[in-house]
N, C-alpha and C positions, 0 to 999 in steps of 0.2 A: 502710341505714335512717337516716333524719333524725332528726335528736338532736332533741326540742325546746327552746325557751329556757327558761330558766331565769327565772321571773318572780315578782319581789316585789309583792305587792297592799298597799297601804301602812295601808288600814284595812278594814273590814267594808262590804262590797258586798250589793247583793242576793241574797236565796240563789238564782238563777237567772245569776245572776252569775258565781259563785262556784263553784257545779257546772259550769259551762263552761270555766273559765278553767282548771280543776282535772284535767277531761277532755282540753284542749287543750294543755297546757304542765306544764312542772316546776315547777307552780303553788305559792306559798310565803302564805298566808293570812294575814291580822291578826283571827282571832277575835274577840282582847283589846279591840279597838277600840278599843285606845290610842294616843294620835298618836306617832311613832317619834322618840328624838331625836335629836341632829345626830349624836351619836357612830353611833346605829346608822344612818342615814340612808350615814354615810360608811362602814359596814362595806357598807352594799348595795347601793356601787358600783362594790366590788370583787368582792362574789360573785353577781353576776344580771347576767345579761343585757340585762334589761326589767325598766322601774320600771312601776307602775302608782299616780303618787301623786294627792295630790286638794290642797285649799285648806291643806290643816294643813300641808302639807309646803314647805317654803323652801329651795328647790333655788338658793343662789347658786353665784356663782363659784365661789368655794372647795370645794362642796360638788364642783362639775363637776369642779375637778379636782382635785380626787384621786388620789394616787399610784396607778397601778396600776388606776387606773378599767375594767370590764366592762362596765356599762350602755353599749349603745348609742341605747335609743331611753328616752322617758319617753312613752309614752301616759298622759298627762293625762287624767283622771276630773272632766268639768269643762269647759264655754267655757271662762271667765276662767284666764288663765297670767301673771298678772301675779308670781304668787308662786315663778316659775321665769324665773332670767335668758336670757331668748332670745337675747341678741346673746353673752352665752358661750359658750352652748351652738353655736349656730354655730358659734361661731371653732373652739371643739373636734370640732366631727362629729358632735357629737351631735344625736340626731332628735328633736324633740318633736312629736307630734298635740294635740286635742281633742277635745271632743265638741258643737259649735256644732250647732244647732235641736232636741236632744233635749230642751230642757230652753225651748223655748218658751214653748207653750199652757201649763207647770207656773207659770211667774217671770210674763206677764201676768197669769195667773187671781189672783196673789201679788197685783201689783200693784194690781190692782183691788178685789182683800178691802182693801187697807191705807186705799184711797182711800173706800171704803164706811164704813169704822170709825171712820175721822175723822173725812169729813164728818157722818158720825150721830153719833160721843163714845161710840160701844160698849164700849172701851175701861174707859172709865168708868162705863157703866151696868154692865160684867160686876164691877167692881173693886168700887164702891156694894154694888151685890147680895151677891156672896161676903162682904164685910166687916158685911154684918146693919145695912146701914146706910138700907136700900132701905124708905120709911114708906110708899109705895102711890103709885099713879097720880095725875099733877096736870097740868095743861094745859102748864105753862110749865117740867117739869122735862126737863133735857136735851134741850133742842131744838136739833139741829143742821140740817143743810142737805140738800137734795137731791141728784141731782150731775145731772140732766137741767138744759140751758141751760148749763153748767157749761162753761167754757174749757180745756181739759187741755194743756199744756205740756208736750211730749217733747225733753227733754234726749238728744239721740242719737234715731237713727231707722235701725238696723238691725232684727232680726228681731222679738226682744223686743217694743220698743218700737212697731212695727207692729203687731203682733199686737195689744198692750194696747192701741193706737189702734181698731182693730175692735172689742174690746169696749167699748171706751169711746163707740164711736158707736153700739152697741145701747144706751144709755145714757141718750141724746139727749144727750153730748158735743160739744162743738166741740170740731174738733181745731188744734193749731199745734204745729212743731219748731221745733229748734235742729240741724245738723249742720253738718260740716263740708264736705262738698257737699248739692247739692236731689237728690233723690228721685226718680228716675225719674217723670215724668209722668203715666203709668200709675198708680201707684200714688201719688200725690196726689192724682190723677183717685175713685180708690177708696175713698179716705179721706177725701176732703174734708179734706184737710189743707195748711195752707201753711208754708212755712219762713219765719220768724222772722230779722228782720236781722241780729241779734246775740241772743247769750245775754241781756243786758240786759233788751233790749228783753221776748223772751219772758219771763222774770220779773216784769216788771212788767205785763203782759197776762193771763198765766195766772192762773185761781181756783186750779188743781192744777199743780204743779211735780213732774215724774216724772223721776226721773234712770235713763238708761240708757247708761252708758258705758263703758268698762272703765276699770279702777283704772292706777296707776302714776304715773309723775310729771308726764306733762302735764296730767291730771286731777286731781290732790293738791287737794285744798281746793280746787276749781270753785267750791263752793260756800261762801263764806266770807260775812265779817257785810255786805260790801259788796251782794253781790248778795242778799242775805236783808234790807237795807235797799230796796231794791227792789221787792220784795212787796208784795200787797196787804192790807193789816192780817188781813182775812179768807182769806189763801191757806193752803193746804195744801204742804206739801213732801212726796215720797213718795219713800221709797231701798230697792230693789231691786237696787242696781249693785254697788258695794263703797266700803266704811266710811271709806275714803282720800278720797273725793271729796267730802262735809262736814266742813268745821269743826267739830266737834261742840258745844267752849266756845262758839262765838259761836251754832252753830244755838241749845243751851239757854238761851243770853241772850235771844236773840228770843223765844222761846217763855216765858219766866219775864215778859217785860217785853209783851208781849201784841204784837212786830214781824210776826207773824203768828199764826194763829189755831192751826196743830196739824200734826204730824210723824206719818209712818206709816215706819216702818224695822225693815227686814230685816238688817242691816249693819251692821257697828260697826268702827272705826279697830283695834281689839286685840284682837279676837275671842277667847273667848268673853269678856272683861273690859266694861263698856259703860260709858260717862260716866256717875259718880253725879249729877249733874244730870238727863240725862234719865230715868234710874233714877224720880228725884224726879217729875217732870213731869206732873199730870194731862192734862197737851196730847199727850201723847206716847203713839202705841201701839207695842208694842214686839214684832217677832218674834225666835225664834233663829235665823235664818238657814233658815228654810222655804222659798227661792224655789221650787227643783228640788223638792222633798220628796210631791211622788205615788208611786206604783208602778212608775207605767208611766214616768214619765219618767227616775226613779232605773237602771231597770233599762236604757230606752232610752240612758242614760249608759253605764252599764256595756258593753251589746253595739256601742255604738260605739268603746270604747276598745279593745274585744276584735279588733274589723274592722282599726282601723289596726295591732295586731299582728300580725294575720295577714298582712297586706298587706307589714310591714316583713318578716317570717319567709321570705315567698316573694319576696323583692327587686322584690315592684310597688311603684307608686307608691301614697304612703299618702292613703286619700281624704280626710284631716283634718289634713295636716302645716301645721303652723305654724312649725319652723323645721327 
């Protein structure tokens, strides 16, 4: 008889989730839904076999290795692995997966609410309203913008950002990227979208500025006061990606000194902490980090971190390995 692994879920998962993981393995739950820390992080990788961490968990070097390390695999809860060193984990043997397209149609449709709220100042009409501050309908209060005619600038142009491209041309968006190759053909063909010469350049073309990239250090501050000087007074910035990729001091300089017109962000540089400036900001609408945050895509997370275990457990190849 086959032992199963042994497997830590590092915070609270869908209960559909969680009844599988719990059916399938010597499943170890985080009810408490507290983030674990580094001490127990390093106890749990000496006694599990299989991590199952998410964004909260900072899986560096040090953490990999650990005396007397168990964990072989970390199925990530999650695309984004920036907050787990992959070229460690390598060196050590260790496996890491993902969960890339579960969490598509959830992070566009995100996108797209941030880019609606700003160009309309919803935001602020919701903030007016709850604060009793709201004296009745006038022609010229809170008038913001359409987004039909609308430029939209895709920083990255993997899945996400296609996606949000599609909805964005129900829209009557123009589309333009930035990547770091062109787009298959086909699918600029589809989108009516062109790549952009440089980042620059698209900055300074786009009415909407949509960042879609992964976090780490070649994207650190992408977005800093130089290309936000670029903008068009009237542009939109919109972050869905991860909190490392704006400057956040100089994004809320622009916005405070009117360098463009209004920020839509999912993502923060220190999560859950967020620059008391844009805390401040009427320009600013602000989520908790809702990209993923449906049912079906939370859960479509979960059952694909579940597949690449099972995949690791019976020595196939894992369909999401990342390192």
């Amino acid at each position: 008889m086959t032992i199963p692994l042994r497997v830590l879920v590092t915070r609270r998962l869908p209960e559909a989730v969680q009844q599988h993981l719990a059916a399938t393995y010597d499943a170890v739950l985080n009810d408490a839904d507290v983030p674990l820390t580094r001490d127990e992080l390093a106890a749990a990788m000496r006694d599990f076999d299989a991590l199952v961490p998410t964004i909260t968990d900072r899986i560096d070097a040090g953490l990999i290795a650990t005396e007397g390390r168990r964990v072989a695999i970390l199925a990530n809860y999650g695309a984004g692995v920036d907050h787990i060193d992959l070229a460690a984990a390598a060196a050590a043997g260790l496996v890491v997966s993902n969960t890339p397209g579960a969490l598509t149609d959830a992070t566009a449709e995100l996108a797209l609410l941030l880019m609606l709220m700003a160009a309309r100042r919803a935001g602020e009409g919701e903030r007016e309203l709850r604060a009793g501050r709201w004296t009745g309908w006038r022609p010229t209060h809170l008038v913001g913008h359409t987004l039909a005619g609308r430029t939209l600038g895709l920083v990255g142009f993997g899945r996400i950002a296609q996606r949000t491209a599609e909805l964005a041309r129900g829209m009557g968006m123009t589309i333009r990227y930035h990547a770091r190759r062109p787009a298959a053909p086909e699918i600029e063909a589809a989108l009516d979208a062109r790549k952009a010469d440089s980042l620059e350049s698209l900055a300074a073309e786009a009415d909407i500025l949509s960042l879609h990239v992964p976090g780490g250090a070649e994207t650190h501050h992408l977005v800093d006061a130089a290309l936000l000087a670029r903008m068009k007074p009237h542009a939109i910035l919109i972050n869905t990606a991860r909190g490392s990729v704006v400057d956040e001091a100089a994004l809320a300089e622009a916005l405070a000194t009117g360098r463009i017109a209004s920020a839509g962000l999912d993502v923060y540089a220190r999560e859950p902490a967020v620059h008391p400036a844009l805390l401040a900001s009427e320009r600013a609408v602000l989520l908790p980090h809702l990209g993923s945050a449906t049912v079906e895509a939370r859960t479509a997370m979960g059952m694909q971190a579940a597949a690449n275990l099972a995949a690791f457990a019976a020595g196939a190849s894992l369909p999401d390995r990342v390192a």
